[in-house]
C-alpha positions as CSV (number, residue, x, y, z in Angstrom):
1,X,0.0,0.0,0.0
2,X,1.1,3.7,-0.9
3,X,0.9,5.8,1.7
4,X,1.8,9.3,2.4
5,X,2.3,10.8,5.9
6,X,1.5,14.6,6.2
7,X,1.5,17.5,8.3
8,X,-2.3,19.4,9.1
9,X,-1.2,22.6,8.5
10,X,-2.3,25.4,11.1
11,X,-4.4,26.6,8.5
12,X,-5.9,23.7,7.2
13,X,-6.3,23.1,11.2
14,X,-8.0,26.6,11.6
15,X,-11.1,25.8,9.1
16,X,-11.8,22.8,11.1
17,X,-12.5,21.2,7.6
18,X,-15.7,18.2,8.4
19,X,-14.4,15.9,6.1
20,X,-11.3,16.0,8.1
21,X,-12.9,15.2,11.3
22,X,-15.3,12.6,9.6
23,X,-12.0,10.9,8.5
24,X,-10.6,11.0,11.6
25,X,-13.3,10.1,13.8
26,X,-13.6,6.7,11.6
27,X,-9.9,6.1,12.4
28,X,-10.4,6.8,15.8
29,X,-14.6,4.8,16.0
30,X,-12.7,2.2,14.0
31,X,-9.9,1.6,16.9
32,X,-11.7,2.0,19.9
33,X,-14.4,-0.9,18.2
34,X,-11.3,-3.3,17.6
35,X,-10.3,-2.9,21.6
36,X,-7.7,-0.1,21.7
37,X,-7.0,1.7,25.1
38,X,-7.0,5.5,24.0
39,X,-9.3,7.1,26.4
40,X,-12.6,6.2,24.9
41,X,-15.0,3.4,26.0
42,X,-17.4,1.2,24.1
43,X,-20.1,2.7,22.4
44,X,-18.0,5.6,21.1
45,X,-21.0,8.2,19.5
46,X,-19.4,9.8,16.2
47,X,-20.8,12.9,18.2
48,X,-17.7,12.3,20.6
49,X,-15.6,11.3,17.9
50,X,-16.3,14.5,16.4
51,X,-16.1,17.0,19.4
52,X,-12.5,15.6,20.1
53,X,-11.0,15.9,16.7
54,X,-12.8,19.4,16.6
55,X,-10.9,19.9,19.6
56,X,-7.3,18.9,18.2
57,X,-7.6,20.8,15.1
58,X,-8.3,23.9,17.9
59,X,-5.0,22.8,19.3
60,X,-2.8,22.5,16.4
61,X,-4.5,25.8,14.7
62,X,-3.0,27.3,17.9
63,X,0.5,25.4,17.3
64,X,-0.5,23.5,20.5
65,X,0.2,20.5,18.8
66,X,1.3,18.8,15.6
67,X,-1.4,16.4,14.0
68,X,-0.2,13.7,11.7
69,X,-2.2,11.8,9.4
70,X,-1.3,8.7,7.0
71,X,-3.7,8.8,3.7
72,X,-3.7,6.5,1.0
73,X,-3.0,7.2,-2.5
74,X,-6.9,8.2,-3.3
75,X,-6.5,10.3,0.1
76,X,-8.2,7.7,2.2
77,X,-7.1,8.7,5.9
78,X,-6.0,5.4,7.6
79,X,-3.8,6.5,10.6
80,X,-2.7,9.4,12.9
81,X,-0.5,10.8,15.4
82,X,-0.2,13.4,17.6
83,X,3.0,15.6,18.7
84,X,1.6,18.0,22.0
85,X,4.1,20.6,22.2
86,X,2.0,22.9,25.1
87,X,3.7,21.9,28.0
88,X,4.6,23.8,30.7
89,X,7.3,26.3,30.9
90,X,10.3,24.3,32.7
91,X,10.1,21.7,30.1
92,X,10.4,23.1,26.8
93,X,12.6,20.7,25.1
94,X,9.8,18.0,25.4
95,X,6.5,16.6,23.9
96,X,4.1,14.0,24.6
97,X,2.9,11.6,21.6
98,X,-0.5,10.8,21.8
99,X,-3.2,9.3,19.8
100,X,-1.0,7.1,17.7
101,X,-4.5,5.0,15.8
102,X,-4.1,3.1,12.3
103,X,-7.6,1.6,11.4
104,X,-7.3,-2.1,11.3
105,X,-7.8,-2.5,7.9
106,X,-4.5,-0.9,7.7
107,X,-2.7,-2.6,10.1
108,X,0.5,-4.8,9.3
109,X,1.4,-2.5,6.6
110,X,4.4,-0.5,8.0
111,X,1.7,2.6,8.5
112,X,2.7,2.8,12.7
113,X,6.5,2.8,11.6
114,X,5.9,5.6,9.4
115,X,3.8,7.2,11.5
116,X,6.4,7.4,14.3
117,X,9.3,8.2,12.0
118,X,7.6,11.5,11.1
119,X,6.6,12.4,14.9
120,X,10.1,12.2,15.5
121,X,10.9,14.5,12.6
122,X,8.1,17.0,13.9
123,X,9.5,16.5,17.3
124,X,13.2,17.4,16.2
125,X,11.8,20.1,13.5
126,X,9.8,22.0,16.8
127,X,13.4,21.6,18.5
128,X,12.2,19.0,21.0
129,X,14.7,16.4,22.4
130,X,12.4,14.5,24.9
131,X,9.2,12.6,24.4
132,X,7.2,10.7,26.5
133,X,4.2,8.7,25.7
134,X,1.8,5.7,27.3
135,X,0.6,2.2,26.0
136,X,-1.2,-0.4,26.6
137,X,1.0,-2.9,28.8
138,X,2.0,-5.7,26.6
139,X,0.0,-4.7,23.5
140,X,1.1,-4.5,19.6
141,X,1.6,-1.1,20.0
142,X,4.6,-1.5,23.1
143,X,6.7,-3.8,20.5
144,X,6.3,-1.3,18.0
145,X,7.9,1.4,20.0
146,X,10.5,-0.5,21.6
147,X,11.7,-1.6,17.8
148,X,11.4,2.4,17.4
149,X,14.1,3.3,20.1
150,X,11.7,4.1,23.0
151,X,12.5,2.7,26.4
152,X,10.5,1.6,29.3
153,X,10.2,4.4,31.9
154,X,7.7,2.5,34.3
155,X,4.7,0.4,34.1
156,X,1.0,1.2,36.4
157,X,-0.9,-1.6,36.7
158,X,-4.6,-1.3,36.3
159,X,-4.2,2.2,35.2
160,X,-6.7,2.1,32.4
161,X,-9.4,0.8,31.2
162,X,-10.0,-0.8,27.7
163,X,-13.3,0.2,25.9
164,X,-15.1,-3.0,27.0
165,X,-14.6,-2.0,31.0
166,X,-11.5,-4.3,31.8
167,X,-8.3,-2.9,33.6
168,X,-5.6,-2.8,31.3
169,X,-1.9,-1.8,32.5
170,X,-0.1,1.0,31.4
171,X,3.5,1.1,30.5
172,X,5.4,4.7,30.6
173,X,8.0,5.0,28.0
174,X,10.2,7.6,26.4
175,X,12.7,8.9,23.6
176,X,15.8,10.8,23.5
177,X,16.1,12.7,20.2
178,X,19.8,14.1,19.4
179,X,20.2,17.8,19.2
């Protein structure tokens, strides 16, 4: 599959296009209904799908945070991550990655690698050095960033929950980018 990772511009961000957040929130509807642990429970309404994607494109329209999406060649968006670059003043060189969804239809497919190379590109192109994220304890998702570089900080047991109500454990990690 051709794929093609890009940056939502601030602009594009600003006119909070609908098609974009209908895209998204089918990435996102798509995860949660295949079990991932990213903050949203079974049912997920498209209403709440909506109103958070609304809400990122707010963010990165205010360079609060750089959304990345993966599209197919006829523009199909089938993954996304995000770089959160508002943190607090003492901690400028670093950024949280967050919301790292491919739909399941495109899983297996190198679109997480890709998806990770160009955070880390963002990350060093907004001259950040340390990111942190959070996983699912044990998941597909922890393999792919330890193959990435990313190490273990910590794990929480029964931190979370996964969208069907069980307890899931959460493992801390992060990623030193050179200068």
């Amino acid at each position: 599959m051709s794929i093609t990772i890009r940056r939502i511009s601030a602009n594009e961000a600003r006119e909070r296009d609908a098609a974009l957040a209908e895209a998204l929130s089918d990435v996102l509807i798509d995860c949660v209904e295949g079990g991932a642990s990213v903050s949203f429970m079974l049912p997920l309404p498209r209403t709440k799908a909506l109103a958070f994607w609304r809400g990122v494109l707010e963010g990165a329209a205010r360079h609060e945070r750089v959304l990345l999406v993966a599209q197919t060649a006829e523009s199909r968006i089938i993954g996304t991550v995000q770089l959160i670059t508002a943190l607090p003043d003492n901690q400028p060189h670093r950024a949280d990655i967050a919301k790292m969804l491919v739909h399941r239809d495109a899983r297996r497919q190198g679109v997480a690698a890709q998806l990770m190379a160009a955070v880390d590109q963002a990350a060093h192109e907004e001259g950040k050095t340390v990111l942190v994220l959070d996983t699912v304890t044990g998941g597909d998702a922890e393999r792919l960033y330890l193959r990435a570089g990313w190490q273990v900080a910590g794990v929480v047991p029964n931190y979370a929950l996964m969208p069907d109500g069980a307890y899931c454990g959460t493992t801390f990690m992060h990623k030193q980018l050179a200068v």
